[in-house]
C-alpha positions as CSV (number, residue, x, y, z in Angstrom):
1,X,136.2,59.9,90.3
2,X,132.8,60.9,91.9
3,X,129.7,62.3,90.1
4,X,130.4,65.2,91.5
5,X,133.7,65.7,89.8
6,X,132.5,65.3,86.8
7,X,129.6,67.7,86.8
8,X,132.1,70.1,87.7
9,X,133.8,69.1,84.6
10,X,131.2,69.2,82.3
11,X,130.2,72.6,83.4
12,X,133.3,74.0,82.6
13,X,133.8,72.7,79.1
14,X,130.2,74.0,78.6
15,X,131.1,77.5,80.2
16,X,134.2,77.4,78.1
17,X,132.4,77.4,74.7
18,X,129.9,80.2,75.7
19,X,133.4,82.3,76.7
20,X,134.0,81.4,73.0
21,X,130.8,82.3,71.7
22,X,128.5,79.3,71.5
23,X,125.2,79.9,73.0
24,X,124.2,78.2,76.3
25,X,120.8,76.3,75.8
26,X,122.2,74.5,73.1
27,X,124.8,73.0,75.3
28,X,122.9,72.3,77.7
29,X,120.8,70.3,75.7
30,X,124.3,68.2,74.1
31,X,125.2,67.0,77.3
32,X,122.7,65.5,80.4
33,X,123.4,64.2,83.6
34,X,122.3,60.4,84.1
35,X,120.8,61.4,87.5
36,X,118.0,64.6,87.7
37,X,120.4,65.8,91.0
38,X,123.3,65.9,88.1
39,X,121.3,67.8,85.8
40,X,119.9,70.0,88.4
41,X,123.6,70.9,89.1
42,X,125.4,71.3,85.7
43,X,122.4,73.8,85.0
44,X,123.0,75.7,88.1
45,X,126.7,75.9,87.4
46,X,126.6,76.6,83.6
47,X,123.4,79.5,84.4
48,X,125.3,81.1,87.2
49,X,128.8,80.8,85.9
50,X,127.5,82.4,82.9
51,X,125.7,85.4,85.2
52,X,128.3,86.5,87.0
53,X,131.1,85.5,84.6
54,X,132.6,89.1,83.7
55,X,133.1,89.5,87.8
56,X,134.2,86.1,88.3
57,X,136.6,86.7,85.8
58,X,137.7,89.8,87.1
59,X,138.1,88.8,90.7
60,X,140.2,85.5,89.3
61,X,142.5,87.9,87.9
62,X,143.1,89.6,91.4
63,X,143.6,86.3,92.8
64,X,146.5,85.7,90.3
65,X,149.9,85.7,91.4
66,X,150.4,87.4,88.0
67,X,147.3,89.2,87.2
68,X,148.0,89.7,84.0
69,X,149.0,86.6,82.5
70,X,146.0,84.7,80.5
71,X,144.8,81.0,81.4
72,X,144.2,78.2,79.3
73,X,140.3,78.9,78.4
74,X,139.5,75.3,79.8
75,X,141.7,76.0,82.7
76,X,139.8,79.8,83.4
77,X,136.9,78.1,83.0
78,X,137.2,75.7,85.9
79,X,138.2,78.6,88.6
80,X,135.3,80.6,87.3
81,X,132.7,77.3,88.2
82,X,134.8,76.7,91.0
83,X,134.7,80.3,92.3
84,X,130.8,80.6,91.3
85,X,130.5,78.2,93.8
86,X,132.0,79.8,96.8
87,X,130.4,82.7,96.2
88,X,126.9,82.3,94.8
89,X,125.6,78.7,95.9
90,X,125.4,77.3,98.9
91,X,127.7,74.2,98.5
92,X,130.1,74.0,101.5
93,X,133.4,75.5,100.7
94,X,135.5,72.1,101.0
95,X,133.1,70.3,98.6
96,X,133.3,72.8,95.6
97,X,137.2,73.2,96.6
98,X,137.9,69.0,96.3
99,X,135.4,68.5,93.7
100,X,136.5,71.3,91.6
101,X,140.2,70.6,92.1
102,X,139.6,66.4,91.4
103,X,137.2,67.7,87.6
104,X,141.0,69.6,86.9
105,X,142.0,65.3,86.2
106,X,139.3,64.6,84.3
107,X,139.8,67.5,81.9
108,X,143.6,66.8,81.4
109,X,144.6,69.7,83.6
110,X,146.4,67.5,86.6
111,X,149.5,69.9,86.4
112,X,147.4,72.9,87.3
113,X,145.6,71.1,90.2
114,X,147.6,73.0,92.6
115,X,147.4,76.3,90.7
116,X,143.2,75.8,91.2
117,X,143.3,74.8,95.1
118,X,145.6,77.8,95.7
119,X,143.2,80.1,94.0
120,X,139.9,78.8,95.7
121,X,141.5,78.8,99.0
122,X,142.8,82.2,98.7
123,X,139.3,83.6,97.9
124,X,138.2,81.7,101.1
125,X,140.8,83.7,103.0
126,X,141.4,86.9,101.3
127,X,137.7,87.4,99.2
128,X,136.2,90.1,101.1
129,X,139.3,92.3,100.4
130,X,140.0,91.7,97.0
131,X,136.3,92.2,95.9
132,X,136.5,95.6,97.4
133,X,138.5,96.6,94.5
134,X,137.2,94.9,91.4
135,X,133.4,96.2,92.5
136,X,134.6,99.8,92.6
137,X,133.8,99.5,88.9
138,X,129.5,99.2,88.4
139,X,130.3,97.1,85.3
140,X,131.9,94.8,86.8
141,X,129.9,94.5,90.3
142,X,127.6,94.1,88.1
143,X,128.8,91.5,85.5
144,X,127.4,94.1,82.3
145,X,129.6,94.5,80.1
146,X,130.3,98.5,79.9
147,X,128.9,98.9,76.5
148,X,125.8,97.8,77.9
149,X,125.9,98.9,81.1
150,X,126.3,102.2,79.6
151,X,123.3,102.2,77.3
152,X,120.8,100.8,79.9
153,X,121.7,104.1,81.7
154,X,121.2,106.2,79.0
155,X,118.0,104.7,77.9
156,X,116.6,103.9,81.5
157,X,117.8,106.6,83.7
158,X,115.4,105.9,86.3
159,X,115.0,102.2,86.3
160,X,118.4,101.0,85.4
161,X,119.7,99.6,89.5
162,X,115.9,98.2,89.1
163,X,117.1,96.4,85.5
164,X,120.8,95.6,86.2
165,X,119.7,93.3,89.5
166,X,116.6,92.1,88.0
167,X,119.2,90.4,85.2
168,X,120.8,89.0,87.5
169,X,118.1,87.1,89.0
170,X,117.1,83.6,88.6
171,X,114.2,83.9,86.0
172,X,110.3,84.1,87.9
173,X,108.5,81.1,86.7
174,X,105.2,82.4,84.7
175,X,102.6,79.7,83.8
176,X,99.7,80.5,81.2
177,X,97.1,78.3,81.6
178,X,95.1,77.4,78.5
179,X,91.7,79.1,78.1
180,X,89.9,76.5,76.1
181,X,90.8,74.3,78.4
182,X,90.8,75.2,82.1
183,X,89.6,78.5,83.9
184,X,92.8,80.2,85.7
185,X,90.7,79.8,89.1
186,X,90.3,75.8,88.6
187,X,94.1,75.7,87.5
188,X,95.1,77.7,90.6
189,X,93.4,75.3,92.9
190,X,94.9,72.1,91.4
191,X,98.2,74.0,91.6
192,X,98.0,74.5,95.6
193,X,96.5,71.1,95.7
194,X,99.6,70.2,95.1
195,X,101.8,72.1,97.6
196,X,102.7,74.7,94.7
197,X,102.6,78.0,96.1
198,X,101.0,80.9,93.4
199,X,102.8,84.3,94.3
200,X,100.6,86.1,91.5
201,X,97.8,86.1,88.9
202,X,96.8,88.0,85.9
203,X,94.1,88.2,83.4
204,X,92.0,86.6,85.6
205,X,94.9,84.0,87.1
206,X,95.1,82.5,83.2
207,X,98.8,84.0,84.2
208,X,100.2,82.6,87.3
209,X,103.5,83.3,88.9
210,X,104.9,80.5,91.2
211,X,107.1,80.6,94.2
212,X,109.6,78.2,92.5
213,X,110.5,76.9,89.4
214,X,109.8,73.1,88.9
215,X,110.2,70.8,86.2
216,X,107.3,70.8,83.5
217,X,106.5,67.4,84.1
218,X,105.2,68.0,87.9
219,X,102.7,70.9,86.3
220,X,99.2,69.1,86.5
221,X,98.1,68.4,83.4
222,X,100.6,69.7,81.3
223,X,100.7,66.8,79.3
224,X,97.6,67.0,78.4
225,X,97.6,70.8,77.3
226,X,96.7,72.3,80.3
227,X,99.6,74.9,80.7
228,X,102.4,76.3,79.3
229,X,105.7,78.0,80.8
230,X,105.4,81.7,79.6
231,X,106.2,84.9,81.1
232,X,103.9,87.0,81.6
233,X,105.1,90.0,80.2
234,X,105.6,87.7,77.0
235,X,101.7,86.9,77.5
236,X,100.9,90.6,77.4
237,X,101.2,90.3,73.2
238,X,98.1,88.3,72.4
239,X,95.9,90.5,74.7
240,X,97.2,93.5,73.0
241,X,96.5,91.9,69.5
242,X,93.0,91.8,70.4
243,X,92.1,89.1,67.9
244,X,88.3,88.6,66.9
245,X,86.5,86.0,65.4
246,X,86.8,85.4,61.6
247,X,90.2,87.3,61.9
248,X,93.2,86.1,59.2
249,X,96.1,86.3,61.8
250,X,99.7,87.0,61.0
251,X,102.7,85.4,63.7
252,X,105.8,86.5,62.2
253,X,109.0,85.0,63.3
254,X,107.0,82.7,65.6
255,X,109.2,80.4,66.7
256,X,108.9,78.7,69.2
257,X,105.5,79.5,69.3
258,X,104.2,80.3,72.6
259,X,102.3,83.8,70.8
260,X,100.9,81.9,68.6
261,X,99.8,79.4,70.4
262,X,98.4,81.8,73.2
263,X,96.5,83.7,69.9
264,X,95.3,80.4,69.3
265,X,93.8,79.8,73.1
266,X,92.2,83.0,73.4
267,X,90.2,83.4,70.3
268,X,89.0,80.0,68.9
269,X,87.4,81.4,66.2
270,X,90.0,82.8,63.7
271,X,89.9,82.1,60.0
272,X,93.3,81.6,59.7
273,X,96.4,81.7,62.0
274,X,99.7,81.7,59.9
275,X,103.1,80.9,62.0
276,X,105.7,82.1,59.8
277,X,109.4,81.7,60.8
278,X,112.9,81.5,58.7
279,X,113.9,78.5,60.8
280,X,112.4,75.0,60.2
281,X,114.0,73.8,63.0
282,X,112.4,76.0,65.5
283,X,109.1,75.6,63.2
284,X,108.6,71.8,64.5
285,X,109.0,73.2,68.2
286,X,105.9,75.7,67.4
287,X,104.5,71.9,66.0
288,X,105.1,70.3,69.0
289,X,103.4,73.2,71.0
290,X,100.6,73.0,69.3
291,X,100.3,69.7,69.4
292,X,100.3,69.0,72.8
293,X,97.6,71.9,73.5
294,X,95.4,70.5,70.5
295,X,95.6,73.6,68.6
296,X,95.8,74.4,64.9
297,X,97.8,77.0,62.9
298,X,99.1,77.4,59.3
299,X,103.3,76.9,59.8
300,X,105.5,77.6,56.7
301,X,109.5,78.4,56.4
302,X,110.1,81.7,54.9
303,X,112.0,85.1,56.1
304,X,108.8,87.1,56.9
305,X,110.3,90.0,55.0
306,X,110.6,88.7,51.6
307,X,107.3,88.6,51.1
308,X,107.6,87.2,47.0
309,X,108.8,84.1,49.0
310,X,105.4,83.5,50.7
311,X,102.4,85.8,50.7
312,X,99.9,85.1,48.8
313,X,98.4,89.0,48.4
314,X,95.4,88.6,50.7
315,X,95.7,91.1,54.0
316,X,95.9,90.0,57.3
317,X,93.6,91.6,60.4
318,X,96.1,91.1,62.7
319,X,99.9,91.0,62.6
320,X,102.1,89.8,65.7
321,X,105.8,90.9,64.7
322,X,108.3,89.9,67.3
323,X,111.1,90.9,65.6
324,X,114.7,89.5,65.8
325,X,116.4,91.6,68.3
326,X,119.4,91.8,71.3
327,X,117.3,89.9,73.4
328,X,118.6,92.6,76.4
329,X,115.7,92.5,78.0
330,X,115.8,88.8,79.0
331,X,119.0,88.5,80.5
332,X,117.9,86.7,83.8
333,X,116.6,83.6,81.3
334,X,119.7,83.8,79.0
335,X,122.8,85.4,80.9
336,X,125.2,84.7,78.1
337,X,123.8,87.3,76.4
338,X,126.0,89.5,78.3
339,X,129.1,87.4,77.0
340,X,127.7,87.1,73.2
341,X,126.2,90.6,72.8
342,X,128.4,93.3,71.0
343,X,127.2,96.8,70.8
344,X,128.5,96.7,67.0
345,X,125.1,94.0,67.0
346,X,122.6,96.5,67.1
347,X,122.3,98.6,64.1
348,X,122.4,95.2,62.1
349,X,119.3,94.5,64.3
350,X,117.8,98.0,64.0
351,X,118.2,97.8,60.4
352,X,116.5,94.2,60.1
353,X,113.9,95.5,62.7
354,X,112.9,98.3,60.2
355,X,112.7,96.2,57.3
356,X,110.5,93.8,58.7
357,X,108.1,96.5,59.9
358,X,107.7,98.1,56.5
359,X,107.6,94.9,54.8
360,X,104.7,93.1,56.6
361,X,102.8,96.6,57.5
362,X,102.0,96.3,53.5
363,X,100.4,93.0,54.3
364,X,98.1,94.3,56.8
365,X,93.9,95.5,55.7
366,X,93.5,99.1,56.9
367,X,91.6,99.3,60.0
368,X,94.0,96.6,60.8
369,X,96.1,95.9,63.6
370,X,100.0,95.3,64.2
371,X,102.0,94.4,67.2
372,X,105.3,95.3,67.5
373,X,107.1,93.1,70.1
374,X,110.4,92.8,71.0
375,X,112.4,91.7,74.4
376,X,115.5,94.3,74.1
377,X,115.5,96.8,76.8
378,X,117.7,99.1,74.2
379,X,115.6,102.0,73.2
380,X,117.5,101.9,69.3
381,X,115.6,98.7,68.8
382,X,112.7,99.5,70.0
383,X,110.7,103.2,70.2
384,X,113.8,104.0,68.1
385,X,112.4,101.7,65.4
386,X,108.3,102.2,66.0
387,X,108.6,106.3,66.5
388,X,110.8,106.5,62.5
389,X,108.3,104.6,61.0
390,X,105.7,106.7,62.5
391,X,107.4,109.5,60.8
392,X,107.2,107.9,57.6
393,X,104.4,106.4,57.5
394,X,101.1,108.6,57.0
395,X,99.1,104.9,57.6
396,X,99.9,104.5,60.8
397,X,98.5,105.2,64.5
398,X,99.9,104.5,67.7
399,X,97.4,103.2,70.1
400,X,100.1,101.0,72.6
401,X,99.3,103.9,75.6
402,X,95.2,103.5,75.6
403,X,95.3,100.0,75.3
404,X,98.4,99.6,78.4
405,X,96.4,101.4,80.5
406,X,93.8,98.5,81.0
407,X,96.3,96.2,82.1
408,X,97.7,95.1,85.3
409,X,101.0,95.5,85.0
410,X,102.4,98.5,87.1
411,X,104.7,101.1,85.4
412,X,105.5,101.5,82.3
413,X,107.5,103.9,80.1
414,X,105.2,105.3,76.9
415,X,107.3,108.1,74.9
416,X,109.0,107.7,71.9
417,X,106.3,105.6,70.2
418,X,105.2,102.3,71.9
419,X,105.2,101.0,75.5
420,X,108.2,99.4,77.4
421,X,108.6,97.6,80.7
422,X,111.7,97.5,82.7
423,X,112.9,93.5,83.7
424,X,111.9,93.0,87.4
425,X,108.3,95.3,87.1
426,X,106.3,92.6,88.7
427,X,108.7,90.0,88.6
428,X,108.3,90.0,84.6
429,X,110.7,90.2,81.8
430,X,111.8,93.6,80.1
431,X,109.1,93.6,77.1
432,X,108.4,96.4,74.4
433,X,105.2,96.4,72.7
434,X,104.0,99.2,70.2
435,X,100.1,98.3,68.6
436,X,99.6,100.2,65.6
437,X,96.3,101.3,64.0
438,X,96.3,101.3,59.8
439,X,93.8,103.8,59.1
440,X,91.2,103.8,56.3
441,X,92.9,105.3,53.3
């Protein structure tokens, strides 16, 4: 049995489990290709498979003798990969057709070879019809579930065609290059050096977009500390933290720690940075991070919001709170967020999202500063959250609209309380950021 067989085999066990409910990276990581063309592959198939799943799904049903009757979830998940690759990849038909048919024997599914070649081959004849009728629905044209669909309309009325493609688009690739390290201009140059081509820079090109994604190890440098991968709407919440020198900096929920360690690059002279987060296994990735940029911070394991657990009393001058959340807003970088998502999720969010807030706005000085981050594009979890502890909370001032306005980075919505960008404005993730003042009591 060729490689090629079983990459196709491996993909749909992995697409399987996230149909389940497993989350994707972490399979991902569980199983590797010997060869980097494998791994290239099974990525490609599990990423896009997981995309467009809810429409491959739905066109698999048309393409049913009996629409109706329900596959084997191994079995489903095979035609899905194999349709995924008729339709959104540029391997020749007859290669995904054999290969996908010959992974069916490796997966114990020999008797339902012939089932799977008559499925693919009908798309190849009959496609253009029967998609006709399963993308009369948006939802499904779409692959959003309706729940979702549905609330990006509501809360986006203007942007949503803008969001729903943007989501499903392979992620941009964002760099931040390290500011104690390298200038952005210098970085740029060893970059094209190289035949990378930069699309775009910010902050004076210490955020650089590049034509393709690449493997970290072919970054110049980034061994050494040189860059990170970061996208540059994520970059936008140390700038809007503003921290200054002698600062005692909060990073709530930090892991894996690319705020922190971006707090860390642009102000070298904080008194204290503190990475808290409730996971110690996503603390030693912050480690690692900081490591290889040669960068200190405080780590400790606690749930930011029970404060007995860790604080020690003394206020903080700036607090970065990227709270748990949907994570709707970063669809493109983790598609089966569409399949793991339930719209029952988000007032147990909003709820957590609330209590974090009040809890560590009692840990900030007044005249102090905290940044409310999140990457859901759902407005409940978001202004929704910032705009009812406005109301009540005589402390605080929203300043998110002055300070937006100095950056680069196109439109914006600002009502509501806080700032929020669509995914796709400027090729950057959907972000929501609200910087609140606490004023002198």
């Amino acid at each position: 049995m060729s490689n090629s067989a079983t990459v196709r085999a491996r993909a749909a066990r992995i697409v399987a489990q996230v149909a389940a409910g497993r989350s994707l990276d972490p399979l991902l990581q569980d199983v590797a290709g010997e060869h980097a063309a494998d791994r290239g592959l099974l990525r490609a198939l599990c990423y896009d498979s997981t995309r467009w799943y809810l429409r491959l799904a739905a066109l698999l049903r048309q393409l049913q003798n009996r629409p109706h009757q329900k596959l084997p979830p191994l079995l489903q998940a095979l035609a899905i990969v194999g349709l995924c690759q008729l339709i959104y990849t540029n391997i020749p038909a007859h290669a995904a057709v054999d290969q996908t048919v010959a992974a069916a024997q490796l997966l114990g599914l020999e008797r339902m070879a012939g089932f799977l070649n008559a499925i693919l081959r009908r798309w190849l004849r009959e496609g253009q019809q029967l998609a006709a009728v399963v993308d009369s629905d948006e939802a499904v044209r779409t692959a959003h579930p309706r729940w979702l669909l549905d609330s990006l309309a509501h809360d986006w009325p203007e942007d949503v065609q803008q969001i729903l493609a943007a989501n499903n688009e392979h992620p941009a690739f964002w760099l931040r290059v390290n500011a104690r390290r390298c200038t952005g201009a210098a970085y740029r140059m060893r970059l094209e050096a190289r035949g990378m081509k930069v699309l775009a820079g910010m902050h004076e090109d210490h955020a650089l977009l590049l034509e393709r994604a690449v493997d970290v190890q072919e970054l110049p440098g980034f061994a050494d500390g040189l860059v990170s991968v970061q996208d540059a709407a994520a970059q936008l919440a140390a700038h809007l933290l503003e921290p200054q020198p002698g600062d005692r900096v909060l990073d709530a929920c930090a892991a894996p720690g690319g705020k922190t360690c971006h707090l860390a690059e642009l102000q070298p002279e904080l008194a204290e940075l503190l990475a808290v987060d409730v996971s110690s296994v996503r603390l030693r990735k912050v480690a690692d991070n900081l490591q290889r940029l040669d960068l200190q911070a405080q780590l400790l394991c606690a749930d930011a919001g029970q404060l007995a657990g860790w604080w020690d009393g003394k206020p903080f001058d700036r607090i970065l709170l990227d709270v748990p959340c949907s994570a709707t807003g970063v669809i493109r970088r983790h598609p089966d967020i569409k399949l793991l998502r339930r719209a029952s999720d988000i007032a147990v969010l909003v709820e957590r999202q609330s209590q974090l807030l009040d809890k560590l706005w009692s840990c900030l000085r007044p005249g102090g500063r905290l940044v409310y981050a999140s990457c859901s594009a759902l407005r409940a979890e978001t202004s929704g959250v910032v705009a009812a502890f406005l109301e009540r909370c005589s402390t605080a001032s929203d300043l998110t609209a002055g300070l937006f306005g100095k950056l680069p980075i196109g439109r914006q919505v600002c009502q509501w309380g806080g700032c929020a960008i669509a995914a796709g404005t400027l090729s950057m993730d959907g972000f929501y950021y609200a910087c609140l003042e606490k004023t002198k009591g």
